[in-house]
C-alpha positions in Angstrom: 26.8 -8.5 -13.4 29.9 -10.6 -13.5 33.3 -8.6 -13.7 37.1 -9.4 -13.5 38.8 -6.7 -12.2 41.7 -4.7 -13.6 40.7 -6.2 -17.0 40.7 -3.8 -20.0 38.9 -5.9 -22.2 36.1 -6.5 -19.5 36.1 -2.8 -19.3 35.8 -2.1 -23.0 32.9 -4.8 -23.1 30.6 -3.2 -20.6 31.4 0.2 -21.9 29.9 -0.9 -25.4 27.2 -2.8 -24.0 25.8 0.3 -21.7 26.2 2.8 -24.7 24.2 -0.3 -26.6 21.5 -0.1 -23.7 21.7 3.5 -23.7 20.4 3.7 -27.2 18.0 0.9 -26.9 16.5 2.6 -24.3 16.7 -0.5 -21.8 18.2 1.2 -18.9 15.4 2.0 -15.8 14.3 5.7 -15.2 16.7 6.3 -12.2 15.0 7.8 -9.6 16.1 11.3 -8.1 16.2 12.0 -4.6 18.2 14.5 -2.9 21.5 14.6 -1.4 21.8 14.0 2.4 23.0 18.1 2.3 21.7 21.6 2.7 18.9 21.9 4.1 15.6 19.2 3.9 12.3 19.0 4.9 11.1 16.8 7.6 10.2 13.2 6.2 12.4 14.0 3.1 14.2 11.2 1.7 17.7 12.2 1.0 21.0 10.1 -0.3 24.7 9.5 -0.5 26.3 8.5 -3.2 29.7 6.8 -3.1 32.1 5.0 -5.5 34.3 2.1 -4.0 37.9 2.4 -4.2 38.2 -1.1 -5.9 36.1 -3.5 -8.4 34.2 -6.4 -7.6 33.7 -10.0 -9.4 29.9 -9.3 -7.6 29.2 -5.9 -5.4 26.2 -7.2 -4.3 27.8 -9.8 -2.6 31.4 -8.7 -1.8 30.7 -4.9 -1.0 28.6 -3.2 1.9 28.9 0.3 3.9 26.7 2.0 6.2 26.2 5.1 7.7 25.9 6.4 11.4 23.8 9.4 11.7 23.5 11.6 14.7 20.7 14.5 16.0 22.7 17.2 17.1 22.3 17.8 20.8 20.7 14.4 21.5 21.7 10.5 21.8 19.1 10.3 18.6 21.5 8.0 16.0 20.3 5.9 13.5 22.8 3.3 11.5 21.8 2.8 7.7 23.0 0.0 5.2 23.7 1.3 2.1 23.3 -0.9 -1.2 25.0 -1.0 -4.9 23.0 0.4 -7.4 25.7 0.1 -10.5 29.6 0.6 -11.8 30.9 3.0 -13.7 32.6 2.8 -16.3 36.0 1.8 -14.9 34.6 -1.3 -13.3 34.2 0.2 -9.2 30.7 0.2 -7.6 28.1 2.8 -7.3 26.6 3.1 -3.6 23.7 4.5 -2.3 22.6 5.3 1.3 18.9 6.6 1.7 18.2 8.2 4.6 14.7 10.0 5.7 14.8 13.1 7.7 12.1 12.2 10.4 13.6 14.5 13.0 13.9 18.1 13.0 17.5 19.5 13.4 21.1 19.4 12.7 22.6 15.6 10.9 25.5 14.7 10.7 27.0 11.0 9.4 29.9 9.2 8.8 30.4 6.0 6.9 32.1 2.6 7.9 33.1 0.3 5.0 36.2 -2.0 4.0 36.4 -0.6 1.1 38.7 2.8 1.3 36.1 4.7 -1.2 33.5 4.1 0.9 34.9 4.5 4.5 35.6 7.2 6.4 33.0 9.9 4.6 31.1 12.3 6.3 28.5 15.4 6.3 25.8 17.0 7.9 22.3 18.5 6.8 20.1 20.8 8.2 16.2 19.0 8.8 13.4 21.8 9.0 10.2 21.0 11.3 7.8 21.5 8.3 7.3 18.3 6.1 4.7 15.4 5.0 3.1 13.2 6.9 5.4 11.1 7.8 5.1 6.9 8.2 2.4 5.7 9.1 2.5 3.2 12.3 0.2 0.9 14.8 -1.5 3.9 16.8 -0.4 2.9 20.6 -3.4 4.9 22.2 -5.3 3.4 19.6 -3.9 0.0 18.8 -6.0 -1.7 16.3 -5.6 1.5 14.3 -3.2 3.2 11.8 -1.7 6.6 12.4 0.9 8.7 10.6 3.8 10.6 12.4 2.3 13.9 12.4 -1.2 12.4 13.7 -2.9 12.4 10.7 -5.4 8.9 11.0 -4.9 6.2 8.3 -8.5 4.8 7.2 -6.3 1.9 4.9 -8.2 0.8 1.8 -5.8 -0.5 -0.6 -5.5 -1.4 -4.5 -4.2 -4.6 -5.6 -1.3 -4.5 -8.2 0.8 -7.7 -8.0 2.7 -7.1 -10.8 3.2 -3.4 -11.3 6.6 -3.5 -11.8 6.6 -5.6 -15.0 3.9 -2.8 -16.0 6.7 0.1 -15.7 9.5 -2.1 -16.8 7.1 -2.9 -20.2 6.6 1.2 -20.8 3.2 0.9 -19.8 0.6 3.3 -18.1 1.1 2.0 -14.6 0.9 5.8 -13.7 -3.0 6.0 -14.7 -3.5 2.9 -12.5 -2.3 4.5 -9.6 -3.5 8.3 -10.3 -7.2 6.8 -10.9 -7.2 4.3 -8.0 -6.3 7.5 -5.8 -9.5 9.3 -7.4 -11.2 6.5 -6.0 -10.2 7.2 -2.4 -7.9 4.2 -2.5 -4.6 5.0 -0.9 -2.4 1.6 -0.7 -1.3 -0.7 -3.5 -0.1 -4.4 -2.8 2.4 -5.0 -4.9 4.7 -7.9 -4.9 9.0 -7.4 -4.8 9.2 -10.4 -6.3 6.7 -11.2 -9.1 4.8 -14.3 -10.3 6.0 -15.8 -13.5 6.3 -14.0 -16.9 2.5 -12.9 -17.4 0.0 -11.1 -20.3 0.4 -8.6 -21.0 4.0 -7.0 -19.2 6.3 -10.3 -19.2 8.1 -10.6 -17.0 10.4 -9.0 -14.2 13.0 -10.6 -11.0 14.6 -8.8 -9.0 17.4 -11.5 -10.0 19.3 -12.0 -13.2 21.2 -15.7 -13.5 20.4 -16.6 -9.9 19.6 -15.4 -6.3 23.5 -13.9 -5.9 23.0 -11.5 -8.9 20.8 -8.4 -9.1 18.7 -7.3 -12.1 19.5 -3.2 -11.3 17.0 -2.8 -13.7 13.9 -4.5 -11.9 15.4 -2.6 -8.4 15.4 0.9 -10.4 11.7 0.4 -11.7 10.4 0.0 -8.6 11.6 3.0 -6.8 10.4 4.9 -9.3 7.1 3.2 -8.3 7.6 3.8 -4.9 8.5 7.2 -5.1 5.4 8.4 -6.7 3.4 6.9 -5.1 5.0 8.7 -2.3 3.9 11.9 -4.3 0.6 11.2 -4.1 0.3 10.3 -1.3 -0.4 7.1 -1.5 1.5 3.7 0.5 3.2 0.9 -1.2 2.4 -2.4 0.5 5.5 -4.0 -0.6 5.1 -8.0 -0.7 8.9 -9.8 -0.7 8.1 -13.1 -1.4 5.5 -15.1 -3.3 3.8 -18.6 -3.8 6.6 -20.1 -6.0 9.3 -21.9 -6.5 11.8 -19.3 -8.4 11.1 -16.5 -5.7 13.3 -19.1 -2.7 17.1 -19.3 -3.0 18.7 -20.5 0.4 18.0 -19.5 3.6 21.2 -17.0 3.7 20.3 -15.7 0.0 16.9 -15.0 1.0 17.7 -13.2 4.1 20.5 -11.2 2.0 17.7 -10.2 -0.5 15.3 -8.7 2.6 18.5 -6.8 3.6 19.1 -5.6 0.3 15.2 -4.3 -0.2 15.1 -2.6 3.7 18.6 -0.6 2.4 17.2 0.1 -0.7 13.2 0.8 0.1 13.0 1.6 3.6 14.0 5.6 3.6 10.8 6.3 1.9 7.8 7.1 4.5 5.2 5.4 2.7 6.6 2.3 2.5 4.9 -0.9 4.9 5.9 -4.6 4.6 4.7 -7.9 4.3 6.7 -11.0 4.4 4.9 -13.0 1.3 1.8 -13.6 -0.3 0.0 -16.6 0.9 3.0 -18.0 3.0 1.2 -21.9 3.3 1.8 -22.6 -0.4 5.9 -21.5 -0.9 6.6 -24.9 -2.0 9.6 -24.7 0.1 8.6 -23.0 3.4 4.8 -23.2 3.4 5.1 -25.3 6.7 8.1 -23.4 8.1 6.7 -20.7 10.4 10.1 -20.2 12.5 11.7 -19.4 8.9 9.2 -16.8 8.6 9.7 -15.6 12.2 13.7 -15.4 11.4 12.9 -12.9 8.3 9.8 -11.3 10.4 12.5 -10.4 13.2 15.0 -9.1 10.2 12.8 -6.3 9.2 11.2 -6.1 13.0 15.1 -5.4 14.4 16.6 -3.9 11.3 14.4 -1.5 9.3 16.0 2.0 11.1 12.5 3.5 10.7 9.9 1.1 12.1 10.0 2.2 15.6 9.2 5.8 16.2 8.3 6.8 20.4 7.0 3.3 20.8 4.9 3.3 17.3 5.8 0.7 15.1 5.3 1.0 10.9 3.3 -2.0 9.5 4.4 -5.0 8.9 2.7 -8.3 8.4 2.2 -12.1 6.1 -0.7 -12.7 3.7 -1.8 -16.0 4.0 -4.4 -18.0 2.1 -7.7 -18.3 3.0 -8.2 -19.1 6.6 -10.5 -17.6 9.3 -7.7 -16.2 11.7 -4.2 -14.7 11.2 -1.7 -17.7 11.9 1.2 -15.5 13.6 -0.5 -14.1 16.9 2.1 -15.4 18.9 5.0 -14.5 17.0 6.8 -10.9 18.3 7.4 -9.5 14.8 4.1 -8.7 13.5 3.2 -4.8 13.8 -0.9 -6.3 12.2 -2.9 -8.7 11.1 -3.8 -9.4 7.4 -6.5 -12.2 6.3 -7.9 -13.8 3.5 -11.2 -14.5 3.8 -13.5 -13.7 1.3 -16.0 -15.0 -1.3 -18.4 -17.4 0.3 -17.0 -19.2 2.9 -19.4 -22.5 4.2 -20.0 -20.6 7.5 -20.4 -17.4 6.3 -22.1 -17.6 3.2 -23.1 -13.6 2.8 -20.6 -11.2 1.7 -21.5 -8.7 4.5 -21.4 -11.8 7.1 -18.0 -13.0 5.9 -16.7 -9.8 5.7 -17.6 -8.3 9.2 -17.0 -12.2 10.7 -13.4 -11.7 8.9 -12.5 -8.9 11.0 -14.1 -9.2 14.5 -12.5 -13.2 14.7 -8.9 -11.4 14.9 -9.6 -8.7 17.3 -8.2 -8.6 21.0 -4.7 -9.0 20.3 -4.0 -5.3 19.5 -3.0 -5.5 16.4 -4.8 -3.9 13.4 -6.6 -6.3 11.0 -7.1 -6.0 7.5 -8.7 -8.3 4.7 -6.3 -8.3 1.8 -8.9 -10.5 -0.2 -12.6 -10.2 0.9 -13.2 -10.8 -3.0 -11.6 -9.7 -6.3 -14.2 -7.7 -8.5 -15.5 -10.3 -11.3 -14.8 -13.0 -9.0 -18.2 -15.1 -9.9 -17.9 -13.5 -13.5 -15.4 -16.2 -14.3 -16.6 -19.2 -12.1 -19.9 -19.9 -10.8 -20.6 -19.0 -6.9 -21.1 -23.1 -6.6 -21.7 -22.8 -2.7 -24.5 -20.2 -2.6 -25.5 -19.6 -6.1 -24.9 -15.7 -4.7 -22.9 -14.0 -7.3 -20.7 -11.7 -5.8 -21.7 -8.7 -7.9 -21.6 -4.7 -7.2 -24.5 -5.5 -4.0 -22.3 -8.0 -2.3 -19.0 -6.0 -3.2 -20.6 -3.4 -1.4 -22.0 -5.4 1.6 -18.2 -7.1 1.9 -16.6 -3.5 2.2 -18.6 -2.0 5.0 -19.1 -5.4 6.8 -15.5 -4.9 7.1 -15.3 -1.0 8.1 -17.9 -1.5 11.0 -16.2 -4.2 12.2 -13.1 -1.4 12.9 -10.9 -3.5 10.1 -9.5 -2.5 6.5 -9.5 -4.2 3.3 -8.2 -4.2 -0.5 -9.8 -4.2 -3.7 -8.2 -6.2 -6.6 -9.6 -7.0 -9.8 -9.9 -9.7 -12.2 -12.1 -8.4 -15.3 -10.1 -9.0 -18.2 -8.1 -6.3 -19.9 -5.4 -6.2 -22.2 -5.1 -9.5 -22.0 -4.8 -9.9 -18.7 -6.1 -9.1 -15.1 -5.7 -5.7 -13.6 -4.9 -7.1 -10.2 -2.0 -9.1 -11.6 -0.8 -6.5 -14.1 -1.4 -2.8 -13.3 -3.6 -1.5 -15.9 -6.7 0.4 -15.1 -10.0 -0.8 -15.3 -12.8 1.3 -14.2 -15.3 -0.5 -12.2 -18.5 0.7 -10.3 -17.3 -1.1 -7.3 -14.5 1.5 -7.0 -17.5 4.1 -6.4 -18.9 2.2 -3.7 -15.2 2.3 -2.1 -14.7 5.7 -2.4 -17.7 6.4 -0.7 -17.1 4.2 1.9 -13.7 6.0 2.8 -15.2 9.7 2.3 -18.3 8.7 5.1 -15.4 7.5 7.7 -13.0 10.2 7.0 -15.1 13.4 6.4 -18.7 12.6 8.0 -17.6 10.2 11.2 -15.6 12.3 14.0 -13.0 10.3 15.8 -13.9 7.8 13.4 -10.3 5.7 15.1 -12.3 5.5 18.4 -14.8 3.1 17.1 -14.9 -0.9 17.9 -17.1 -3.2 16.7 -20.4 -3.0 18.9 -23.0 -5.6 17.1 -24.0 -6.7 20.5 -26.4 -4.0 20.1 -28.4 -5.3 17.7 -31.3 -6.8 19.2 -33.6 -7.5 16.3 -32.9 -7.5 12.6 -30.8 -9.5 10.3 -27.6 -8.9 8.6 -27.2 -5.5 10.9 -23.8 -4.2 11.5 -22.5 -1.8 13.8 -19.7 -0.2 15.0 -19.2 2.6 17.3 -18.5 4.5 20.6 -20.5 3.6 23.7 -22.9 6.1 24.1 -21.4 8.8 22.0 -21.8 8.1 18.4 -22.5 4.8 15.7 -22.4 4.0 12.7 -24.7 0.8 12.1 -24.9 -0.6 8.4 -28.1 -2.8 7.2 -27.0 -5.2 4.5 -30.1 -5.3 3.2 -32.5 -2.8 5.0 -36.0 -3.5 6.4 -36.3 -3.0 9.9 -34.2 -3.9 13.3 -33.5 -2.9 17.1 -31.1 -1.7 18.9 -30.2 -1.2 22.5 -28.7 2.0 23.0 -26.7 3.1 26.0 -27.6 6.9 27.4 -26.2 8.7 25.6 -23.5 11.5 26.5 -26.1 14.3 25.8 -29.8 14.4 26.3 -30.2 12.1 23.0 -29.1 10.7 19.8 -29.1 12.4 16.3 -30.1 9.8 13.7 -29.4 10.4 10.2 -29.3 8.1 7.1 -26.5 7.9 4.7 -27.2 6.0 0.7 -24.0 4.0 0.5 -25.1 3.8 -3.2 -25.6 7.3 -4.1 -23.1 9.2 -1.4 -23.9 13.1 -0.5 -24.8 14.0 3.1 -26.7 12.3 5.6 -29.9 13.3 6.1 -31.1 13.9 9.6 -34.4 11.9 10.3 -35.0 12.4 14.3 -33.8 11.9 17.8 -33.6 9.0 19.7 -33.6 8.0 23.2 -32.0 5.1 25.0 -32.8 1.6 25.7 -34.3 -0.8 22.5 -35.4 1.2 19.7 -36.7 0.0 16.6 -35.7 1.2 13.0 -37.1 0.9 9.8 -34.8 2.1 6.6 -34.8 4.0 4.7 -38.4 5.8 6.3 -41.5 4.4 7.6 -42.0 1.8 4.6 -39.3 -0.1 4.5 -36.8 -1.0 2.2 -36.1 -4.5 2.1 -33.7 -4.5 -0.8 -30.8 -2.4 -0.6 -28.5 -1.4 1.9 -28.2 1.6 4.1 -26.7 3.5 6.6 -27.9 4.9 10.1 -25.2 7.5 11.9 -26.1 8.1 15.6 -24.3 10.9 17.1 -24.5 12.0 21.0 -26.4 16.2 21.0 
């Protein structure tokens, strides 16, 4: 919003133009969130809220303030940019500084600004030891796994929502996207800062108005309140800045100003993890410029307040398109890997083989890895599978999902069966799929049926005999081994801890509890599944646990 200062008449205009919003009903839901006061519960997201002293031609541009806060007792400080978030009526800026109480104890801050209305304030705020779960981070015992703060373990399988936002801003049922997807056991939703072009059915939605030095307030308020419940949930927001086209680039010190902004604005909230664009190679201005994607990787690496907690780091990553291994190794900034690799490949034709290949290629650098896009639901409804003539239906879904879990890796589902006039993995609205049965099966076996489920690696060198046999596993204590499509195969098994192996089967298609068959020894053993006539059809699932 342009403004002129000490001008009555500009005054007199945006007072009748917010009143005209007001009734139209076009301002955003503003979020609510605490004040940095009282007392809070740990991993609480709490704000201040200042006016400046003066009015700006362009806040966003011409304003800023942080805030220095300080642990009692302790050399724990943590400085926070605040942002502008709107005037009032007399033409001086609104500004917010979200903080998140990750630290039990006694806060206090002070703010630093040019501006006299925002200098000079302080407080303090009481932080109790009870609280969520915190952020989740790269596990440093466990390094090519996810963690939260209070050691809860993060089995990631995510939703794909591009264009939520343009969903909210519309008025429509973005909530029942997100509240079914979490029935499904899906607890991450990609969803992009910075949509694609205006698209059925929602429109459109920028986080710009005229150009990349002027905020749309509007677009920013919608997606905290995205943000924020899906922090209710719980459930994390994979927030993608950038995308594939032109509009989403200004210049290089615009752009960088914009990742700024969204850290201030977005990076308070626990359940919050980042990644830099969606497929980086095709920006039509920086889809060969990897040291301009370092620069903004090292931004939010060295200036997010919260993504270093004792040496754990919150996630942060690129999408790229389809390519066989994640492009930035040897940058500093990544925190993990994400791939695209999905949907018949010419070397790995088979769902289950892609998937699990997808995965094992990018471990070894300590970083977790997860396919973003092993292969939207519908794919081969709306183009033939040309390579294969293997249509990438519920089976291969399924195959592609736990090729990727016993691999040690983590995926997302999108969508692209028509709704509404669109795709749910562009626009948000819900579409229930059988597919999304198969996931939450998938997650319930890890989480509830596989102890120390974090502790398992890839172990296919096992596998002796067989085709399209998976496994993943700890040596000699427990494994998980998935047959893609069943029959009968060998494995050598290390002694085991105990005097042998439990074997029991687990129906990836059906769910329920695994049924104990026998024990097993050592050395090569031979399996049929799902009994002694084999089933050389569907898939199954063998757990091995140490007695």
């Amino acid at each position: 919003m342009i403004r002129h200062p000490g001008s009555m008449t500009a005054r007199v205009t945006l007072i009748a133009a917010a009143l005209a919003a007001f009734a139209s009903g076009a301002f955003a839901q503003i979020t609510t969130l605490p004040a940095c006061s009282g007392t809070l519960s740990r991993f609480s997201v709490c704000e201040i809220v200042l006016n400046s002293a003066s009015s700006y031609v362009n806040d966003y541009t011409q304003a800023s303030v942080t805030a220095t806060f300080t642990l009692s007792g302790t050399s724990n400080t943590k400085t926070v940019s605040g942002f502008w978030d709107g005037d009032l009526v007399d033409g001086r800026g609104i500004f917010k500084i979200r903080f998140n109480a990750s630290n039990a104890g006694t806060w206090s801050y002070t703010t630093s600004s040019a501006d006299l209305g925002l200098n000079g304030k302080s407080g303090s705020f009481n932080v109790t030891s009870a609280g969520g779960r915190g952020f989740v981070r790269r596990n440093s015992s466990n390094p090519e796994k996810l963690v939260f703060d209070n050691g809860t373990r993060y089995f990631m399988w995510g939703q794909t929502y591009y264009q939520i936002v343009t969903n909210a801003r519309d008025g429509g049922n973005w909530q029942l996207s997100i509240d079914n997807s979490f029935g499904y056991n899906m607890n991450n939703v990609r969803m992009l800062l910075y949509p694609f072009d205006s698209l059925a059915p929602h429109g459109d939605s920028q986080p710009f108005t005229t150009d990349h030095d002027h905020l749309d307030l509007t677009h920013w308020q919608k997606f905290d309140e995205i943000v924020n419940y899906l922090n209710q949930k719980p459930m994390v927001a994979d927030v993608i800045f950038f995308n594939d086209h032109a509009r989403t680039y200004g210049t290089t010190a615009q752009d960088q100003r914009y990742v700024r902004y969204a850290l201030a604005r977005l990076a308070a909230f626990p359940n919050v993890i980042w990644c830099l664009a969606n497929e980086w190679q095709l920006s039509p201005t920086h889809g060969s410029d990897k040291p301009y994607w370092d620069t903004l990787g090292g931004i939010v690496r060295n200036e997010d307040p919260w993504l270093n907690q004792g040496g754990q780091q919150r996630p942060l990553s690129i999408h790229q398109s389809t390519d066989s291994l994640f492009e930035f190794f040897s940058s500093t900034w990544p925190v993990h890997a994400i791939l695209q690799y999905g949907t018949h490949q010419s070397a790995h034709p088979l769902s289950d083989d892609w998937s699990n290949f997808s995965i094992r290629n990018n471990l070894g650098h300590g970083l977790p890895v997860v396919n973003d896009e092993y292969g939207y639901i519908g794919a081969c409804d709306l183009s033939p599978c040309a390579q294969t003539g293997h249509v990438f239906d519920q089976t291969a879904h399924r195959q592609a999902i736990w090729g990727i879990a016993t691999a040690a890796g983590y995926g997302s589902a999108g969508d692209l069966r028509a709704i509404n006039g669109g795709q749910p993995s562009i626009s948000a609205d819900w579409k229930d799929e059988p597919e999304y049965g198969d996931i939450s099966r998938l997650v319930d076996f890890f989480t509830s049926k596989v102890s120390n489920w974090w502790q398992m690696s890839t172990q296919n060198s096992l596998v002796t005999s067989g085709t399209r046999v998976y496994v993943t596993g700890q040596s000699g204590i427990q494994y998980v081994v998935y047959a893609a499509v069943g029959g009968g195969f060998s494995l050598n098994l290390p002694a085991p801890a105990g005097t042998s192996y439990g074997l029991y089967r687990y129906d990836p298609r059906v769910g329920g509890t695994p049924v104990f068959i026998r024990n097993v020894g050592s050395g090569v053993q031979t399996f049929t599944v799902p009994g002694d006539v084999p089933d050389s059809v569907n898939d199954w699932v063998l757990q091995l646990k140490a007695q």
